[in-house]
C-alpha positions, 0 to 999 in steps of 0.5 A, spaced: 500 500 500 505 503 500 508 508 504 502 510 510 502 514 516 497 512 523 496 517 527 493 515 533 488 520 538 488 518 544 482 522 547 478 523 554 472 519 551 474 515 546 481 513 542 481 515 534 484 511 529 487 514 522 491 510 516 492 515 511 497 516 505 500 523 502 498 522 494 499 529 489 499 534 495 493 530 498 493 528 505 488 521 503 485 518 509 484 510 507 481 508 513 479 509 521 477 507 526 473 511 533 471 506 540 469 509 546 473 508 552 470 503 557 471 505 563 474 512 565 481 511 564 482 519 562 481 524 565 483 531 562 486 528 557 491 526 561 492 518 561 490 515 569 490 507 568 496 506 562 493 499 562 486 500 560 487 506 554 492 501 552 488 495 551 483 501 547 488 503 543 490 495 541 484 495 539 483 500 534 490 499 531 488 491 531 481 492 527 485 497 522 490 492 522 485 486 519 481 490 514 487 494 510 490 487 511 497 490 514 502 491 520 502 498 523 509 499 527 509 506 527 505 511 528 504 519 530 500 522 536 499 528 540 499 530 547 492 534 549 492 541 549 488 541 556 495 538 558 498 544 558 500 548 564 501 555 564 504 561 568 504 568 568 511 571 573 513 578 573 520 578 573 525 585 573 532 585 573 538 591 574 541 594 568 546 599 566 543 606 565 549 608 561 547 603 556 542 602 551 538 596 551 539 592 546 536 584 544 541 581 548 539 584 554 531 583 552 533 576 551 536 575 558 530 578 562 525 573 557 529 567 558 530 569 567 522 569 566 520 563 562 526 560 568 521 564 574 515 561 571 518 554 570 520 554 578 514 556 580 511 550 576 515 545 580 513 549 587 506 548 586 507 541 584 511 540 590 516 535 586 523 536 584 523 530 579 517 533 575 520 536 568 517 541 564 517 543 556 516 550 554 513 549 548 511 557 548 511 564 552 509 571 550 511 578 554 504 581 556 508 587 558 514 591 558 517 595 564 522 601 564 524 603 571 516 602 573 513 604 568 509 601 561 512 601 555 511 597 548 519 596 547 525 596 551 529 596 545 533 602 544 531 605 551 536 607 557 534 605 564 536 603 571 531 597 571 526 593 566 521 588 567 516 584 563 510 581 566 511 573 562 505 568 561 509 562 559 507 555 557 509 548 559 508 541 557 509 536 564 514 532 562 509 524 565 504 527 560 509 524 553 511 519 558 505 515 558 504 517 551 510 513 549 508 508 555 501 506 551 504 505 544 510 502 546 505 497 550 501 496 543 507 494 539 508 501 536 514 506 535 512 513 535 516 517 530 512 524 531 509 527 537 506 534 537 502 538 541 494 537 538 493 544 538 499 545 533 496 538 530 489 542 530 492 549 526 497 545 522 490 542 518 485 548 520 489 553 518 494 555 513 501 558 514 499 564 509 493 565 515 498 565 521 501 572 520 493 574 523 492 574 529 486 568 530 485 564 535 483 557 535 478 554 540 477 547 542 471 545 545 471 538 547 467 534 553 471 537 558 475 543 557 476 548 551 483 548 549 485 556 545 491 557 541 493 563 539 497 565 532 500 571 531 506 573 526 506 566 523 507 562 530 503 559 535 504 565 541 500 563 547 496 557 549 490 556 554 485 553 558 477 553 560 476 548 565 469 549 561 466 545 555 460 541 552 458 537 559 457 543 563 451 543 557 450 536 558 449 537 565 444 544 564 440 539 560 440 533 564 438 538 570 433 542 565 428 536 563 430 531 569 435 526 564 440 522 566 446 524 563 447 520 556 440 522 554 442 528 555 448 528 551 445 525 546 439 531 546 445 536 546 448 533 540 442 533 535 441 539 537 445 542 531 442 536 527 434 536 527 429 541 529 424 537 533 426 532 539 421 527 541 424 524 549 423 522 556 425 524 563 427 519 568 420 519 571 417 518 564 415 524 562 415 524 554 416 530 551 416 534 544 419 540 543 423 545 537 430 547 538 429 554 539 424 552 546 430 546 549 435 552 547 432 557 550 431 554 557 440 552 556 442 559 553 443 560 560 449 556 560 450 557 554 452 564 555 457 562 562 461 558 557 462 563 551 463 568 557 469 564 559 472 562 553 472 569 550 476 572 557 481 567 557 482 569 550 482 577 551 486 575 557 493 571 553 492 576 547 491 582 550 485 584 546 480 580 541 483 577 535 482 578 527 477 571 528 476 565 532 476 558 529 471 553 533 473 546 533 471 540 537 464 537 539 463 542 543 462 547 538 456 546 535 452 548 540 447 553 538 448 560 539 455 559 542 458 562 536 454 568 535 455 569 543 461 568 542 462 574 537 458 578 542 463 578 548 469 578 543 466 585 539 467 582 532 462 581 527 459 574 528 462 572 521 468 572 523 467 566 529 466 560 525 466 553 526 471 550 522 470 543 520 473 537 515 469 537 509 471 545 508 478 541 506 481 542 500 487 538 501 484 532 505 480 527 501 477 521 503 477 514 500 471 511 505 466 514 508 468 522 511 470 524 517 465 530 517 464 536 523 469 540 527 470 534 532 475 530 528 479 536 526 484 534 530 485 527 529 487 528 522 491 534 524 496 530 528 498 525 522 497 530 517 503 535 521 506 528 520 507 528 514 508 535 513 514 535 517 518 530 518 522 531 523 524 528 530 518 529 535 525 530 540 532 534 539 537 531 543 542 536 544 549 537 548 550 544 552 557 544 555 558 537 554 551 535 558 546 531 554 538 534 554 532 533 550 528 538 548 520 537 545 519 539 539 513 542 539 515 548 535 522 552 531 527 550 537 533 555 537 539 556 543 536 559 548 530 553 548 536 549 551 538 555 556 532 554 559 530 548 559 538 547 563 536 552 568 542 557 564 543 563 569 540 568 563 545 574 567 552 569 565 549 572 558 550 579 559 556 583 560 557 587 566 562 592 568 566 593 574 565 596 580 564 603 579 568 609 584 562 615 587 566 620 590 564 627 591 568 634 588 566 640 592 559 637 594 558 635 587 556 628 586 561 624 581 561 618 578 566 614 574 564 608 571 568 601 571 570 599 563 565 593 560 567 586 560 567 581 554 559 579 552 557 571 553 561 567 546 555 561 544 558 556 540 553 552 536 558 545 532 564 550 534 562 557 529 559 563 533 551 563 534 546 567 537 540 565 542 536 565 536 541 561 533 536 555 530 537 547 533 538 541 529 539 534 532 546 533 534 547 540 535 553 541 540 552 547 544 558 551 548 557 557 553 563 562 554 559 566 559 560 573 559 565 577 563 566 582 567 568 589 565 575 592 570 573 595 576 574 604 575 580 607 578 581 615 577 586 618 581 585 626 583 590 629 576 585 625 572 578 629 575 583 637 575 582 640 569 588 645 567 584 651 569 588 656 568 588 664 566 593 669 563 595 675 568 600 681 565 603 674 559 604 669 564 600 662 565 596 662 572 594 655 575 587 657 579 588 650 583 591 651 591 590 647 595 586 639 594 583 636 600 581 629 601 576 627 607 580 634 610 586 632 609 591 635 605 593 631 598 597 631 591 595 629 585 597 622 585 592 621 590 587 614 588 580 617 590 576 612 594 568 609 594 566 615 598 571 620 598 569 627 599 575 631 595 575 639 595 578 643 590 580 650 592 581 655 588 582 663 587 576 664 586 575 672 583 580 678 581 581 680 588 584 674 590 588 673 584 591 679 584 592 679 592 596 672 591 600 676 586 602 681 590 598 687 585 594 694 588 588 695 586 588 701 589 594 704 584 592 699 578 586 698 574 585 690 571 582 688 564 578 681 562 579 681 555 581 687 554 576 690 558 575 693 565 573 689 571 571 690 577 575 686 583 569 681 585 568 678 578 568 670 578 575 667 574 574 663 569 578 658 565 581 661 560 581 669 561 586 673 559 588 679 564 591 686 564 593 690 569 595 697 568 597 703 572 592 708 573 594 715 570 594 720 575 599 714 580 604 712 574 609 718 574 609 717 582 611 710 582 616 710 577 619 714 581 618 711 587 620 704 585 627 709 582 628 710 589 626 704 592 632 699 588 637 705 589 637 706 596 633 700 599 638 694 601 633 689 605 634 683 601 633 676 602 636 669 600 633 663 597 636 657 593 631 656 587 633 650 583 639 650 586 641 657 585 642 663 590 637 668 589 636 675 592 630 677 592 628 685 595 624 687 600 618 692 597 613 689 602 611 686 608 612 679 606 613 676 600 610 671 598 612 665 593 609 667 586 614 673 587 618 669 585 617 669 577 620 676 577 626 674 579 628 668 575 628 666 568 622 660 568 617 660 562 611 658 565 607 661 558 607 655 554 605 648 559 610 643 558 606 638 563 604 638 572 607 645 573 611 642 581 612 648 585 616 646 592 618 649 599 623 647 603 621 639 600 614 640 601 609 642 596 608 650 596 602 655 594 603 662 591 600 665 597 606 661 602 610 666 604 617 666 602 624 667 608 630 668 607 634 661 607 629 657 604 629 652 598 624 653 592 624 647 587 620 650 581 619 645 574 615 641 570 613 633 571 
């Protein structure tokens, strides 16, 4: 018969059975096979006595078996969407307000949440051993310093946050899948999830960049898959579906709960209903008079769904596809679309018959309730890929599911990887304070994390194959910050009568006196005296403003005006002095012999006594020393220690005076 594909539907009611073939671009179901299951054997989707279910699945696979007259070995199956565990975290982190935000960092605070979400899970499991695979998550919201945002990316801030809703498949849900398989004789060569089965058949890759949500109605729980962008973006589940209606009905008339099911199921196919109630009453009524007394819970259901699907999307999709039994309830879509806010054409029910691309070579499967079975072998055939990855990260073996495109930073998460080992951080950064002013300098960046994927450079988003060899070099940090106080001095100096004069006097560290070789300390409260106006300079330079007038860039200024770096100025003698002066000064270098002695570079200098005190700017008039053009740290000397312009001078003392 050539090569064909059995895919198995191992439901909560019943067990469904395809044998199927790929012919000309069509997926051609040769046969199939539907039994109920006994006895409760499942319950949410999820296998509870593996011996039970898989007698049922024996005898679908046998009958299939003897009427295609061939040996099923292998075979595709699908774990339920009601299986699925989800998780909504909030996680934050701190960054680098210097910096711009950028994927890497995005990526890490994802991956931390996912990681966050994943943890939580296993607390609420109260088992350390349960596993979990993420087999998708989508950010709700992002957080800049506290506030909302649409995208971090390009931004700067001192803390980001997303708030997650993230999605888990329990690890014990594909093992005892594999278990009940195995049992049967079978190998199963594809798994997927049956949402992912349901979209695969239900709706078409050129429709997935829409944002539509598929709705599962089954017995017990409505399963919603949301696209968007081309992929599956978020799953959910309403612990709501059909046998709540079952139950109204069986409450309404006085049913016992499978003529109520049965009552339920023609709703959607006849117009009348002929029944009787436990007590034998019969009655005769239309569906619109049996609707009416459930519309009650009919609304309840569609409500529930319709919030869960603005809860995990944000906001009503472009459409919603309704799928599974339950779906035909009457009046659900249009309620549906109600609550949704969409027009009641875009809530529909999607069933087999509107295929172009599935063609029956017996009987149909027609209706919305067997969408998923045959989605499950028809992902099959489309993909042909391994239902698990077996990668290495750092030389450990892991499994991921492979439920969707794996890339990287799948494995991180599922290996629990510190997402911070991914970013780079700085060093230690030195705060001190200049004159009250707050300061900060910053440590240098270290190396971002290096991601080997076969031994060529790869990204989190690099994606996976099977076999794949993953290495990790995390990320290193940056250099701590080192600032010495000749690094935090500008030269500020101004030009007085042609000659460079430094403003800078004195440097106090945590008040106590220091040089400009000094490594400032976290904490340290550095102050920086200057001279601060004319009146002070021209103090400290020996100059009367009494007999002189003082030009700033060639303008005159008054003795209280703030000096600033850069300024050029002027003194001049007021005119009506100059002449006395001159001949003052005549008189004072002819008959005036109170000298002192100092030593400078060595040299013996006498310097004239033309006032109280001299002090060691007075220097300069003495000694041929260019200080016009810096050649370097002007070094200025007493006696061995470090000296100021305003130290007095005493005869005797030894003046160094020279560039470093």
């Amino acid at each position: 018969m050539g090569d064909v594909v059995f895919s198995l539907d191992i439901g909560t009611r019943n067990v469904v059975g395809i044998v199927a073939k790929m012919e000309d671009d069509k997926y051609k179901v040769i046969d199939y096979e539907i039994m109920e299951h006994p006895e409760r054997a499942m319950y949410d989707g999820q296998i509870h006595d593996i011996e039970k279910v898989s007698l049922v699945v024996d005898k679908v696979k046998t009958r299939l078996e003897e009427r295609l007259s061939l040996k099923l070995q292998y075979v595709s199956i699908a774990a339920a969407g009601r299986a699925l565990k989800t998780q909504k975290v909030f996680v934050q982190k701190e960054i680098d307000f210097t910096k711009e935000i950028d994927k890497a960092v995005i990526d890490s605070l994802e991956i931390e949440g996912i990681q966050l979400a994943q943890k939580k899970l296993e607390e609420v499991s109260n088992n350390e051993d349960t596993r979990y695979y993420c087999v998708g998550y989508t950010v709700m919201n992002y957080y800049l310093d506290g506030s909302f945002i649409g995208n971090l990316k390009g931004h700067r801030g001192r803390e980001i946050g997303a708030e997650i809703l993230a999605t888990f498949l329990p690890h014990v849900v594909v093992d005892s899948l594999y278990t009940v398989v195995h049992k049967c004789g079978l190998e199963v060569v594809n798994m997927t999830l049956e949402p992912i089965a349901a979209i695969n058949i239900a709706i078409p890759p050129k429709f997935r960049l829409l944002n539509i949500a598929l709705v599962d109605i089954g017995a017990g729980t409505s399963d919603i898959a949301i696209t968007k962008d081309g992929t599956i973006v978020s799953y959910a589940m309403v612990s709501t579906a059909g046998d709540e209606i079952t139950e109204c009905l069986s409450k309404t008339f006085l049913l016992d709960f499978d003529t109520a099911e049965k009552l339920k199921i023609q709703l959607n196919q006849k117009d009348e209903h002929t029944f009787c109630d436990i007590v034998g009453i019969s009655y005769n009524l239309k569906t619109d008079e049996i609707v009416e007394k459930i519309e009650e819970a009919i609304r309840d259901l569609s409500k529930e769904i319709s919030n869960k699907i603005l809860e995990y999307n944000g906001k009503a999709p472009s459409a919603v596809f309704c799928i599974g039994g339950g779906s035909q309830i009457p009046k659900l879509t249009e309620y549906l679309a109600k609550d949704l806010g969409l027009p009641k054409e875009r809530v529909v029910i999607k069933g087999t018959e509107v295929f172009e691309n599935v063609e029956f070579l017996k009987d149909s499967l027609c209706g919305p309730e067997y969408i998923t079975p045959i989605g499950i072998g028809y992902t099959a055939v489309k993909d042909k890929e391994q239902d698990f990855l077996q990668v290495t990260v750092n030389g450990k073996s892991i499994r991921l599911f492979n439920s969707k495109e794996l890339c990287i930073s799948d494995a991180l998460i599922l290996i629990g990887y510190n997402a911070r080992k991914l970013i780079p951080e700085r060093g230690k950064s030195v705060t001190f304070y200049i004159n009250g002013v707050k300061r900060t300098i910053y440590g240098e960046y270290g190396e971002a994390a290096k991601i080997y994927i076969n031994d060529k450079l790869g990204n989190l988003d690099t994606k996976l194959k099977n076999m794949d060899r993953i290495v990790i070099n995390p990320a290193t940090p940056g250099k701590d910050a080192k600032v010495k106080i000749k690094d935090i001095i500008e030269g500020e100096e101004v030009i007085l009568n042609g000659q460079n004069i430094n403003l800078i006097k004195d440097i106090f560290v945590n008040e106590k006196e220091v040089d400009e070789d000094y490594e400032i300390l976290d904490g340290d409260e550095v102050v920086i005296e200057k001279i601060d106006n004319i009146s002070e300079l021209m103090n400290i330079c020996n100059i009367d403003l009494d007999k002189n007038e003082v030009f700033i860039n060639d303008k005159l200024a008054n003795k209280d005006e703030k000096l600033k770096k850069g300024m050029v100025i002027n003194t001049k003698l007021k005119a009506v002095e100059s002449e006395e002066k001159g001949e003052a000064s005549k008189t004072i270098l002819r008959d005036d012999k109170d000298y002192i002695t100092v030593t400078v570079n060595g040299e013996k200098v006498d310097i004239k006594k033309e006032k109280k005190d001299i002090i060691f700017v007075d220097i300069f008039n003495y000694i041929n020393f260019d200080i016009k053009v810096p050649k370097g740290i002007l070094v200025l000397k007493l006696n061995g220690k470090k000296a100021s312009y305003t130290d007095v001078l005493k005869d005797g003392d030894v003046v160094e005076i020279y560039w470093n």
